[in-house]
GUDREN-674861 format. One line per field, with one value per residue (C-alpha): x, y, z; residue number from 1; residue in one letter. Coordinates in pm, whole numbers, plus 50000, padded with zeros to 5 digits. Layout:
BEGIN
east = c(X:...)
north = c(Y:...)
up = c(Z:...)
num = c(NUM:...)
residu = c(A:...)
***
This chain:
BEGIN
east = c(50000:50167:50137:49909:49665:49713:49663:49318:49211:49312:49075:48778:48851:48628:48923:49291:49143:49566:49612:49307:49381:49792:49692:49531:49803:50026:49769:49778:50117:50083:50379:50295:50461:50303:50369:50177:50192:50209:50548:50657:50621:50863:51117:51025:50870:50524:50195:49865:49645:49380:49476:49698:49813:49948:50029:50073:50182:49895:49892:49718:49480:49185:49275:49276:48946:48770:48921:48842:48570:48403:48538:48584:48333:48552:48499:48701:48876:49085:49400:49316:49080:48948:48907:48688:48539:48177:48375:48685:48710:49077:49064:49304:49419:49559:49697:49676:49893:50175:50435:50433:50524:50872:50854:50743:51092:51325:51094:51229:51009:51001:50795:50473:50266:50333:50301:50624:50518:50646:50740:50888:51250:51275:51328:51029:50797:50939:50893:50565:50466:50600:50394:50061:50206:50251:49884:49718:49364:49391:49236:49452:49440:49591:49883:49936:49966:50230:50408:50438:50498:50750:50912:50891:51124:51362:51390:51489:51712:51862:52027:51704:51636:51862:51585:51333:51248:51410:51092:50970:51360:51357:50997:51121:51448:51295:51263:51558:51838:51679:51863:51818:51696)
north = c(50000:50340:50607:50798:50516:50454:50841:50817:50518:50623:50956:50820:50959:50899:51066:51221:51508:51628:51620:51797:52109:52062:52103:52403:52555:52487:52554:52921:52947:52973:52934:52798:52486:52233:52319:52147:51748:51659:51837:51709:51359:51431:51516:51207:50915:50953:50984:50968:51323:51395:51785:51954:52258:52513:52846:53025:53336:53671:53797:53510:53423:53588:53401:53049:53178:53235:52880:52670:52829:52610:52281:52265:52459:52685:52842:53102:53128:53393:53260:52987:52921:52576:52387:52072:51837:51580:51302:51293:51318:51537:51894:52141:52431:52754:52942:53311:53395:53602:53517:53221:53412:53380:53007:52969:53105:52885:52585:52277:51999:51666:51357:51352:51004:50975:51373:51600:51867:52214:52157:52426:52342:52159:52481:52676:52327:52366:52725:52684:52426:52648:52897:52686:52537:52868:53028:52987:53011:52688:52341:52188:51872:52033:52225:51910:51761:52048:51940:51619:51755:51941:51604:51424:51707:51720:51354:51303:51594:51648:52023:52153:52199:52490:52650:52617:52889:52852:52722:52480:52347:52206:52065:51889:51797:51676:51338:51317:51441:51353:51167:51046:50628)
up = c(50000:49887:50137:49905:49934:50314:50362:50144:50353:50667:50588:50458:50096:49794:49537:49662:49769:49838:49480:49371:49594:49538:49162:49253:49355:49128:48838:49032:49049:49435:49654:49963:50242:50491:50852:51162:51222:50856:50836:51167:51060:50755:51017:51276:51321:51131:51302:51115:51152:50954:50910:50645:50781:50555:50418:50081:50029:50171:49811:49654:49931:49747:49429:49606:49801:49499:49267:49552:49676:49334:49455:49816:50160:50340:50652:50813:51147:51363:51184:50962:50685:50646:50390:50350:50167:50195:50011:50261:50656:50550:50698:50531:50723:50543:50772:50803:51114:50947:51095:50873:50567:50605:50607:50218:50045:50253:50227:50027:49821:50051:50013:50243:50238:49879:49782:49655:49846:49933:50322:50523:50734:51016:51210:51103:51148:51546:51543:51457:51706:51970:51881:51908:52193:52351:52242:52532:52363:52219:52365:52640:52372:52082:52310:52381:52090:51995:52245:52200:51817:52007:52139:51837:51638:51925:51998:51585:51618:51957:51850:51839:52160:52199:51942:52260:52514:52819:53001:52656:52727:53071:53035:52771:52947:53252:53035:52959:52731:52380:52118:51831:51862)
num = c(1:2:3:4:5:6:7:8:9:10:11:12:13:14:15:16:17:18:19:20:21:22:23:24:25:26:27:28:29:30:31:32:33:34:35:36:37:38:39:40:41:42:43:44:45:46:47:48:49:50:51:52:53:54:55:56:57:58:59:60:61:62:63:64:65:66:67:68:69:70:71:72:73:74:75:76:77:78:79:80:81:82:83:84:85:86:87:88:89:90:91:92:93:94:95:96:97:98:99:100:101:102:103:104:105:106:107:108:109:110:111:112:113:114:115:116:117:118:119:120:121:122:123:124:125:126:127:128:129:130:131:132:133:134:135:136:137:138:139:140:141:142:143:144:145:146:147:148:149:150:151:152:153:154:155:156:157:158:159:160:161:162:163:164:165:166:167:168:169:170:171:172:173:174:175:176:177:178:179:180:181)
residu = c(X:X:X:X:X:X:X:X:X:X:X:X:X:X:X:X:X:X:X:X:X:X:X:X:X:X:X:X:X:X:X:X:X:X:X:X:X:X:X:X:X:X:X:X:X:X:X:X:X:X:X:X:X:X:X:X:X:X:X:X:X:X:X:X:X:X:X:X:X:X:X:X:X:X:X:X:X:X:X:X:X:X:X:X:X:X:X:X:X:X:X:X:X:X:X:X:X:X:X:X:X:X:X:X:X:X:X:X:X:X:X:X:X:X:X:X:X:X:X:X:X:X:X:X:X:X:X:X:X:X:X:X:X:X:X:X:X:X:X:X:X:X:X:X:X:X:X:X:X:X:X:X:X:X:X:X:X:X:X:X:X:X:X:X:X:X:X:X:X:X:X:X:X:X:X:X:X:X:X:X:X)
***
């Protein structure tokens, strides 16, 4: 089974819903990364999650809004706008925070359950789970998810941690030095 077809399974998918809205984008010409768990599990040990969290560049929001708005319901959010679909249990997540901007010019194309996708570094994926971790406004459950997001970067990549605010660090180091197993 191809991680494509896992992936489809594994969300209830009538069609690769992915592809359809990664054509999209590139039919637009729209620069944009993953970030969130999907990109965390191109730098660790993969976990299955049934959201796509990304961002494309501010400019070209309207222009997405208004191709997929044909295809796809979208609802909007403080700092997202999601994306969904009757025919597939996937949520997609575009992400309007801006401080995610800066992510889409250093991000490099990696392979994610099958996909050649945009994905932002390694650095910017942990940057951005601290930041959900930190936004207190979020459901205990999902800051905790970051963090275990958090964990999972660190753990495959033990120099990270000195990317972690000083009191991120020693929760994380109160299990232990991490290293890479």
């Amino acid at each position: 089974m191809t991680g494509k077809s896992f992936f489809n399974k594994v969300t209830n998918s009538e069609y690769d819903l992915l592809k359809e809205f990664i054509d999209i984008l590139e039919s637009k010409h729209i620069k944009f990364c993953v970030i969130g768990g999907l990109a965390v599990n191109v730098y660790s040990e993969p976990v299955v999650s049934l959201d796509m969290d990304i961002v494309i560049l501010a400019a070209k929001i309207d222009t997405l809004l208004k191709t997929i708005g044909e295809h796809f319901p979208i609802s909007k959010e403080a700092h997202s706008i999601n994306i969904n679909s009757k025919k597939s249990d996937i949520r997609i997540q575009l992400q309007t925070d801006p401080r995610y901007q800066k992510f889409i010019p250093k991000a490099k194309v990696k392979t994610v359950l099958g996909y050649k996708i945009s994905v932002a570094r390694v650095e910017d994926v942990l940057q951005g789970k601290i930041w959900a971790y930190e936004d207190t406004a979020r459901r205990p459950s999902k800051r905790q998810k970051d963090l275990a997001d958090i964990m999972r970067l660190v753990e495959n990549q033990p120099k990270l941690v000195n990317l972690l605010p000083d009191l991120l660090k020693k929760q994380i180091l109160k299990y232990g030095t991490p290293r890479h197993t």
